[in-house]
C-alpha positions in Angstrom: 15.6 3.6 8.5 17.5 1.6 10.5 16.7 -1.8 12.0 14.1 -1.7 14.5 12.8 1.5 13.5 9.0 1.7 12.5 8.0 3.9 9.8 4.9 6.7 11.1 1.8 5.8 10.4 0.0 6.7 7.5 -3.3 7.4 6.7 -4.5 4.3 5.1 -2.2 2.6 8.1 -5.1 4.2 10.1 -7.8 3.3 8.4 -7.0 -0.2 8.2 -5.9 0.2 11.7 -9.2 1.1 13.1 -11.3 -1.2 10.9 -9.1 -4.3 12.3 -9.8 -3.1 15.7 -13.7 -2.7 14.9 -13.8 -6.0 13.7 -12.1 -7.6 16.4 -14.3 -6.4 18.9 -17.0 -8.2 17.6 -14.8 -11.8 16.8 -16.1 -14.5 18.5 -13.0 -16.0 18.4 -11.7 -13.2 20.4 -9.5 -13.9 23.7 -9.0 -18.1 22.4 -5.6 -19.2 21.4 -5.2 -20.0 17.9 -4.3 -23.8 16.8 -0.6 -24.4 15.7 -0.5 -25.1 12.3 2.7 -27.1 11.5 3.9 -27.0 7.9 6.1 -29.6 6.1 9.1 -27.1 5.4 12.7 -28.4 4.9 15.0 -25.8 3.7 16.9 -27.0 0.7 20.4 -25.6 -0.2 19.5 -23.7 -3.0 17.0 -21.0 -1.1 20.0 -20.8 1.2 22.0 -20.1 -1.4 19.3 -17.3 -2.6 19.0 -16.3 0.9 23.2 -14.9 0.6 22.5 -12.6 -1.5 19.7 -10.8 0.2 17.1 -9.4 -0.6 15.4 -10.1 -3.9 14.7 -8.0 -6.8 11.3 -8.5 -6.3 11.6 -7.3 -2.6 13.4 -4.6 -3.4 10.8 -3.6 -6.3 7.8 -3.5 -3.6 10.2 -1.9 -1.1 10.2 1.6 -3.6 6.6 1.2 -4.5 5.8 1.7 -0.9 8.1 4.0 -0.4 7.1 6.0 -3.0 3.2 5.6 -2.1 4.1 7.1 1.1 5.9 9.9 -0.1 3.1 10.7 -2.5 1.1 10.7 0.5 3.2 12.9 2.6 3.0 15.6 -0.7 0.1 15.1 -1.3 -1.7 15.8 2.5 0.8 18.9 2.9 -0.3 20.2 -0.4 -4.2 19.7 0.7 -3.4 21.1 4.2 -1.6 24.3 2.6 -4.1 24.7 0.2 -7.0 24.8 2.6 -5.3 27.3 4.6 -4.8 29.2 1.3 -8.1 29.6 0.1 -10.8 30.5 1.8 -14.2 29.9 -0.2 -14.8 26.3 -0.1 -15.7 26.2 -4.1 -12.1 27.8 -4.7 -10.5 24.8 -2.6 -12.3 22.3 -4.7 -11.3 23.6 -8.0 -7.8 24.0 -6.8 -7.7 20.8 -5.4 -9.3 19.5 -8.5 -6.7 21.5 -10.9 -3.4 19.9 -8.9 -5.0 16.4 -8.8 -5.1 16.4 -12.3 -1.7 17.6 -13.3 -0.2 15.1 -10.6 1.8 12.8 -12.0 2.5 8.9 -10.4 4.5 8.1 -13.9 7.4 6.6 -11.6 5.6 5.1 -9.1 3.2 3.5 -12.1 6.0 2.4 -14.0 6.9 0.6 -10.7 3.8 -1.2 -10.4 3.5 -2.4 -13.7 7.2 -3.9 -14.1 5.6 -5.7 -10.5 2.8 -6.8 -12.1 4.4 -8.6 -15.4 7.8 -9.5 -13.3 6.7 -10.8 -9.8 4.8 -14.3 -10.8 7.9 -15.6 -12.2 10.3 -13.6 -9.9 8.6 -14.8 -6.4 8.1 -18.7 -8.1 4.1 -17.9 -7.4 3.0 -21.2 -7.5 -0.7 -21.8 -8.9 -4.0 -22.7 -7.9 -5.4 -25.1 -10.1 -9.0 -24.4 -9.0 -9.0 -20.5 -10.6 -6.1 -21.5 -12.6 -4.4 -18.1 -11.6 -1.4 -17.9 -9.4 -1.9 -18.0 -5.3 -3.2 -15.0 -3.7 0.1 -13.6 -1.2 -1.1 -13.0 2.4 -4.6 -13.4 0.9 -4.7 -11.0 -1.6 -4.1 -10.9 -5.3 -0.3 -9.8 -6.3 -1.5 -7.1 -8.7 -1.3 -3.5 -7.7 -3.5 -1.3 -9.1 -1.7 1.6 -10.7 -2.6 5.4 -8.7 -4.7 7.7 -10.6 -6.7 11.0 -9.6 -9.2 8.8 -8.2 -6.6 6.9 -5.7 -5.8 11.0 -4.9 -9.3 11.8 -4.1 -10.0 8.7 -1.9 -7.7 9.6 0.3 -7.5 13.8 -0.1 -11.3 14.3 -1.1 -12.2 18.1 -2.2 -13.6 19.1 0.7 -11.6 22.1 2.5 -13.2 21.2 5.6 -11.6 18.0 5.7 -8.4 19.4 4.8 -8.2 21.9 7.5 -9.8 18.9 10.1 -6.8 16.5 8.9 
């Protein structure tokens, strides 16, 4: 991608998509500016010397997890859509669906995740918060990633052929 392009949106882009906007609707904050929040931050020479050589192993780790979570997900809804087509009897679809879930495998994309999981505490300089005595949640959110599975699959792809053909 090149700069300034926007990857297409993805299904779980949309879901989250629509939720933000359902809960903004109902913000009573909505429509009031924000108070600036103004942060003691002095770069030092040493992150500019880190900034030179760009960007981070780390960065570069989550970079190919999403990319490959997006890929699986572009497979993955053209194999639903194709299979729906395919069969016709909507017990047929499921045990299909069911059958190809199972043999899919995320080992590369897993193997990703858990090297981000040991590595990225130490790698990003997490600080930690001495109240849970764990490291700092990242844009509010644990680091972890949760590895895929069948179950990730079937969250997003469910055996329902209706669904399929709808998506």
């Amino acid at each position: 991608m090149g700069q300034g392009a926007t990857r297409p949106e993805t299904p779980t882009d949309r879901r989250e998509r629509e939720l933000l906007e359902a809960d903004l609707e109902s913000s009573p904050v909505r429509g009031t500016p924000l108070r600036r929040r103004l942060r003691n931050f002095r770069p030092d020479s040493e992150s500019a010397v880190r900034a030179l050589s760009g960007p981070t192993v780390w960065m570069r780790r989550l970079r190919a997890i999403e990319d490959a979570v997006e890929q699986h997900e572009r497979q993955l809804g053209a194999a639903w859509s194709a299979l729906a087509e395919e069969l016709e009897e909507p017990e047929a679809f499921a045990a299909a669906w069911s059958e190809l879930v199972g043999r899919w495998s995320f080992a590369e994309v897993n193997k990703l995740i858990e090297r981000h999981n040991r590595n990225f505490p130490a790698e990003a300089r997490l600080a930690m918060d001495p109240r849970t005595r764990d490291f700092v949640r990242v844009n509010g959110r644990p680091y972890l990633r949760e590895p895929l599975d069948s179950d990730w699959i079937l969250g997003r792809f469910p055996p329902d052929r209706d669904a399929a053909l709808a998506a």
